[in-house]
N, C-alpha and C positions, 0 to 999 in steps of 0.2 A: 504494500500500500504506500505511494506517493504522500508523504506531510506534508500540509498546510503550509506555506513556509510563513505566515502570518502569524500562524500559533508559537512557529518558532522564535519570531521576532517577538512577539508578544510575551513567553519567556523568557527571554535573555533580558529585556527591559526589565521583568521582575526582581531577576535577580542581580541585575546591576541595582537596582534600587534595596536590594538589602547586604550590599556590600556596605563596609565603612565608609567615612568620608576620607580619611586618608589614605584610599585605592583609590585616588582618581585616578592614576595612571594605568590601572588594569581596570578601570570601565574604559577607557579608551582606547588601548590599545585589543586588550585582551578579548573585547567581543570578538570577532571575526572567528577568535580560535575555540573560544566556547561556542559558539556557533557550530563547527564547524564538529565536534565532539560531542555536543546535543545530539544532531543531525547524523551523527554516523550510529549513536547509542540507541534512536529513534527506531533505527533501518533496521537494524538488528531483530526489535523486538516483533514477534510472532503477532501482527493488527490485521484486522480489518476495518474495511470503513463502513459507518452506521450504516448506509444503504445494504450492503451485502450483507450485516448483522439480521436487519429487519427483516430483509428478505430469507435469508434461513430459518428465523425464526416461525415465521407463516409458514413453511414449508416443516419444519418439525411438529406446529401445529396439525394441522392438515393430516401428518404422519400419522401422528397420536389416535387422532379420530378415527381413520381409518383401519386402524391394530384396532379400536375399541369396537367399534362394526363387526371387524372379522373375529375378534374374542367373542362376543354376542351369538354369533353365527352360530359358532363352533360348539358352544354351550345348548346351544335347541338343538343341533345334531346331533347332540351326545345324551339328549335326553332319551331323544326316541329307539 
């Protein structure tokens, strides 16, 4: 899955902003390489994106009812 790269930049601002005041000089310089170590730690991790989440989910949905149908089934055949 492709990151946001907004979300990325939207975290790196956060955590420049909970660095001390005396790293100014690694909120300055140092983004690019936090960036760029966010961004590789991101790719790493095993994501999907909400759309493909949603949609599995409806589809495991779906699944479920359908085992519960054919459990239903299987239960009146075994009666008779």
């Amino acid at each position: 899955m492709k990151i946001n790269p907004k979300y990325i930049d939207e975290t790196i601002a956060k955590l420049k902003d909970l660095l001390p005041s005396d790293m100014s000089d690694f909120k300055n310089t140092g983004e690019e390489k936090l960036k760029l170590v966010l961004e590789g730690m991101l790719q790493k991790l095993d994501m999907v994106s909400r759309e493909e989440y949603d949609v599995q989910t409806e589809v495991l949905q779906r699944t479920r009812q359908r085992l519960e149908r054919l459990e239903q089934r299987i239960a009146l055949l075994e009666k008779d």
